[in-house]
N, C-alpha and C positions, 0 to 999 in steps of 0.2 A: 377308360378315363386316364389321361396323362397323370402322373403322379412329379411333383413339382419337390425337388431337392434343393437342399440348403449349400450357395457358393461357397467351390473348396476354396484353401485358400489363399491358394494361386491365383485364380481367378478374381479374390477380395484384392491383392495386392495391387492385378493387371487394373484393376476398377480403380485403386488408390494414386496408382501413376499418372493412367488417363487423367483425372482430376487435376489432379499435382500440376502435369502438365498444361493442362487450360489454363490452371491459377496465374502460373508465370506468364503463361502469353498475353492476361490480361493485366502485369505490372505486377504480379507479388512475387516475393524473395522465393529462391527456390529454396525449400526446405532442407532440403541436405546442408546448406550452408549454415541457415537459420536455426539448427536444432538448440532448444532450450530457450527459445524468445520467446515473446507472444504477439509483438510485432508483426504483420506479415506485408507491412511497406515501409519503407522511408520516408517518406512524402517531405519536401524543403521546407524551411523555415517559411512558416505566413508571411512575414517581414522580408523573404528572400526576393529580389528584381527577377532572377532570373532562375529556372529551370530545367533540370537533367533526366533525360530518358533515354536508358540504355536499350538497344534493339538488335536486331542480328543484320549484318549488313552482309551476308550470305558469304564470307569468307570462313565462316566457322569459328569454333573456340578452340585457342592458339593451346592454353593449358586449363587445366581444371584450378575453378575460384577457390580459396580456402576459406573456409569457415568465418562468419564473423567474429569478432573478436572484441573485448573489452576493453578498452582507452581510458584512465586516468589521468584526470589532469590536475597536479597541485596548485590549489587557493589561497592566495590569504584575503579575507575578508575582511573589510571594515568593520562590519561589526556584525553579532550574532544571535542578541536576542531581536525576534520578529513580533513588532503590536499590529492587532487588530482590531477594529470595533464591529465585528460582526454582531448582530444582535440574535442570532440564532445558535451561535457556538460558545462551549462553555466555556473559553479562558479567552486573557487576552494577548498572550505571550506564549511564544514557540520558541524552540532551537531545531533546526536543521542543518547538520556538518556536514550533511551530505545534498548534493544535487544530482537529480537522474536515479534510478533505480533499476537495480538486477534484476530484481525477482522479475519483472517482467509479464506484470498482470496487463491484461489487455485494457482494461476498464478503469485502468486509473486515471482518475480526475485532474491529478499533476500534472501529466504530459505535457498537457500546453505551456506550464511556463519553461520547458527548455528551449522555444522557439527564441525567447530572449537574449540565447546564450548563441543564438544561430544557428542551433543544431534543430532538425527534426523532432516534433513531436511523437513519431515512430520508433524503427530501431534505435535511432539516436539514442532515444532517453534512455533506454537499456546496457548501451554499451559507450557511451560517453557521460563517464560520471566525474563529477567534479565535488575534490575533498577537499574541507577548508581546513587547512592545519593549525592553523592559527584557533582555533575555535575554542580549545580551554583559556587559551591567553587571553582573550575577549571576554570571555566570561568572568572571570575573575576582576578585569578593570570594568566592568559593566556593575557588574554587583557592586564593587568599591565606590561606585558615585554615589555624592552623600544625597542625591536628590531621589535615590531609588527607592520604591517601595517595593516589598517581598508579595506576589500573589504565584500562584502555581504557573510551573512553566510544564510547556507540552510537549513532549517528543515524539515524534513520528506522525506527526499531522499533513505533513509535504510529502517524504520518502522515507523511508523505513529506517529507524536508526543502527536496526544491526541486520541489514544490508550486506550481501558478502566483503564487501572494502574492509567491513567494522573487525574482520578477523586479522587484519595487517595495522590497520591505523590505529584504533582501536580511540578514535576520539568519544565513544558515546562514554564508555568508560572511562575516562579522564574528567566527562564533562559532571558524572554522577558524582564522583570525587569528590570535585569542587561541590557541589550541592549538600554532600553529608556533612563537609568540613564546616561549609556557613549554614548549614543546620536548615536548607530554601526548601522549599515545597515541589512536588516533581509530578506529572502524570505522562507516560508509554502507553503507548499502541505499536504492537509489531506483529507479524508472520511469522518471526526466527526465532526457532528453538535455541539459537546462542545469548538470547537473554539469560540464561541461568547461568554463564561463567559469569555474572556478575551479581551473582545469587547473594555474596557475602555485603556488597555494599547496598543493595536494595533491600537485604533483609534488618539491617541496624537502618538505615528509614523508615523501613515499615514501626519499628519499636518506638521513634521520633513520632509518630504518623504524619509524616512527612510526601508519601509516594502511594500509589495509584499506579493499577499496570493492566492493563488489556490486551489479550492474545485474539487476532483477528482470525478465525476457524469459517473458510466462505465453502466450503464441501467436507464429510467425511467419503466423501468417493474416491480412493487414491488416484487414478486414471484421468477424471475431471479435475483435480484439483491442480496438478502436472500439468493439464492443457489450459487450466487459468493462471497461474502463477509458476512457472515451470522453474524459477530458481529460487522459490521457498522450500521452507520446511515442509516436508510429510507433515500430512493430518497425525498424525501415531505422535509426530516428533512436538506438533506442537500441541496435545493433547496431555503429552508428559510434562511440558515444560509448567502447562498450569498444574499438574500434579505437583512439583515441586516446590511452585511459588509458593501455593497453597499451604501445603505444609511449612515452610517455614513460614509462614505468618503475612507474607505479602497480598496486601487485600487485591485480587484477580478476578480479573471480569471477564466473559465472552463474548467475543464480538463478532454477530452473524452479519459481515457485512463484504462484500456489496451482497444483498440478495435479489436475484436476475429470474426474470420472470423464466417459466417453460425451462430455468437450465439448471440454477439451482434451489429455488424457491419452496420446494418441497421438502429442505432438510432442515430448515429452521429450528423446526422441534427437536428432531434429533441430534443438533450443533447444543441447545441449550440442553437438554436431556444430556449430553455426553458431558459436557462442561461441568455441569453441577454435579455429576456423579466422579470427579477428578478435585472439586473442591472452590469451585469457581463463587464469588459472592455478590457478583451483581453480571446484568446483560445487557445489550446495545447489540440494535439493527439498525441497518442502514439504505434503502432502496439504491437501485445501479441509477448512478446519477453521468449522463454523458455529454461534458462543456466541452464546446471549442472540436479540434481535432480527432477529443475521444468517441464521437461518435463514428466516424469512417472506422477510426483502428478495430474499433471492436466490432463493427459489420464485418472487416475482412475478417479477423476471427472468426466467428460463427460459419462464414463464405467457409473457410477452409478445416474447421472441427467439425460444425452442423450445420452444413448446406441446407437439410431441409426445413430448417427452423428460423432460417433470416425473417421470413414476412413477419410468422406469428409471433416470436420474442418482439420485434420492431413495433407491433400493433398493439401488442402489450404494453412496452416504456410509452409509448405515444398516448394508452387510455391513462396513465399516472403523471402525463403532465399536461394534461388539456391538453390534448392531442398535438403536442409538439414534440421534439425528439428531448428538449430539456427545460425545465422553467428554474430561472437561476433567482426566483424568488425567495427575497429571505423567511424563514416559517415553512417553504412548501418545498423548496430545493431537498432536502435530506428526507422525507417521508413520504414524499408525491402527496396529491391526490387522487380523486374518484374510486370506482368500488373498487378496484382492484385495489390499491394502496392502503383505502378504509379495511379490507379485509383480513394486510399482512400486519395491520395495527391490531388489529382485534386480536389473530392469530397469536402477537406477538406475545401480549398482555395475558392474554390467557396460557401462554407459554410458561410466562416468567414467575405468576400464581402458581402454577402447578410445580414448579419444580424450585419455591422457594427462591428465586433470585430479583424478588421485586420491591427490597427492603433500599432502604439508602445510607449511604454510605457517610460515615461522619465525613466533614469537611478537612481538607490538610490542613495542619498548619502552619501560619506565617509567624508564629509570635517569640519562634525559638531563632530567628535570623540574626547569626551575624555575620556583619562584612568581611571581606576576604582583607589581608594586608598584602597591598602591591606595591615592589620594591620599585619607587624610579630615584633619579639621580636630584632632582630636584628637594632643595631644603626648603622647609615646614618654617614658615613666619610664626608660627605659635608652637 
């Protein structure tokens, strides 16, 4: 009887290239260039007339491509607070100073709107990001109109407010400023352990109860979570950061989201289980929700992470949204349906009972608001 040995792994590697190699032949980035995206195409603007494919025209490659690279481009914006009347989301007001995102999760729902800007919903969005400098300025004469009222505003609902740019610009920070100074109401969501260099001004909020902060934890798998979000925080890094919120008093919540059938759907328990044993006081799941463009992006992911899992993850998101790759219906977009979906709801709830994170949280508030004073040149008739 033959006796069947496990590939050395050289052999793993020769298998790794082979693949590699098919990928590009079939239009994806060659990874060497690509390391640390999640990207693994470009694909044009929707909006674009016209389209580019590069191919070998059998004279060879003249020198070796370099690596992609990150492109900033300075913004001023017109203006900075975003209203919505979605009836399934809990605010009606954002701030996003940033457009495009680093971290470079495959399955973000954002992509599509960088087609706007012209750029690709793919690497684009990754490596063409757009900072609006202006964004405390705006804020400040936003708030100063006497027509305003104070309700919580949301950051990190588009693209991640501390974002690698936020370690140079450093507009989230500036934007919180403003917020403690007029005393507004604030709620975060991010991936990046760099939320605690601003530990000081979100902990004199929390004392206001002013702020609300959410660390999004989508694997403790170090390995998987690098192949889904390759320029975030370590699971460790953002595991610490709610230790600390926590302890200083900032009320922190876990956020098991996106959760993706067959890839990481299995850690749920143990994302809330680890949260609440670091101090975490409420929970939020989210099923992988894929509009527009995001669906191809994140098939070539899996194409290129877990080739042999394309069908069944894909059969999976298709039994939670009536059998479509997405239903952007409001109520059923963020939770799916059918049993699969009913099950991560049940799973979830009996999560959040067990490990005490199913209490709710007082409401922030508005009542301590005031206006900013914004110097112009214009004199005051009264």
């Amino acid at each position: 009887m033959a006796i069947q040995t496990a590939p050395s792994f050289e052999q793993l590697e020769k298998l790794k290239d082979t693949r590699d190699a098919d990928l590009i032949g079939r239009g994806m980035l060659d990874p060497k260039r690509n390391r640390g995206r999640g990207a693994q195409t470009n694909a044009p603007s929707r909006f674009d007339t016209e389209s580019r494919e590069a191919f070998d025209d059998g004279w060879g490659q003249v020198e070796e491509l370099k690596p992609f690279e990150t492109v900033e481009h300075i913004e001023r914006a017109k203006s900075i607070i975003t209203r919505n009347e979605s009836p399934d989301i809990g605010f009606d007001r954002s701030i996003n100073a940033y457009r495009g995102c680093e971290h470079g999760c495959s399955y973000c729902f954002a992509r599509p709107t960088h087609a706007y800007l012209g750029h690709s919903a793919g690497l684009d969005f990754e490596r063409q990001i757009y900072v609006k400098v202006n964004a405390v300025e705006l804020l400040k004469r936003e708030l100063a109109d006497k027509r305003y009222k104070p309700k919580p505003i949301a950051m990190g609902t588009n693209t991640d407010p501390y974002q690698p740019a936020e370690r140079t610009h450093r507009l989230t920070r500036g934007i919180l400023e403003v917020l403690l100074e007029t005393r507004h109401p604030a709620s975060i969501v991010t991936k990046s352990a760099l939320i605690v260099r601003d530990l000081d001004i979100l902990s004199e909020m929390a004392k206001l109860g002013l702020i609300h902060v959410g660390l999004s934890v989508t694997s403790l798998d170090h390995i998987l979570s690098r192949k889904m979000e390759p320029r975030a925080s370590t699971p460790e890094k953002r595991l610490e950061a709610i230790r600390l919120l926590s302890a200083a008093g900032v009320p922190t919540g876990v956020m098991a989201a996106p959760m993706i059938p067959a890839i990481n759907d299995m850690e749920m328990e143990r994302i809330l289980d680890a949260g609440a044993a670091q101090g975490v006081q409420w929970a939020g799941m989210v099923l992988l929700r894929l509009p527009g463009e995001v669906r191809e992006i994140f098939r070539e992911w899996m194409l290129r992470h877990y080739p042999d899992r394309v069908k069944h993850v894909m059969s999976l998101v298709r039994d939670t949204r009536g059998g479509k790759d997405y239903n952007a219906a409001w109520g059923e977009r963020m939770v799916g349906e059918g049993a699969y979906a009913t099950l991560m709801q049940q799973r979830f709830a009996k999560a959040k009972e067990r490990y005490g994170l199913d209490r709710r949280l007082p409401a922030a508030r508005t009542d301590l608001f005031t206006p900013p004073r914004v110097e112009d040149n214009q004199l005051s008739l009264f």
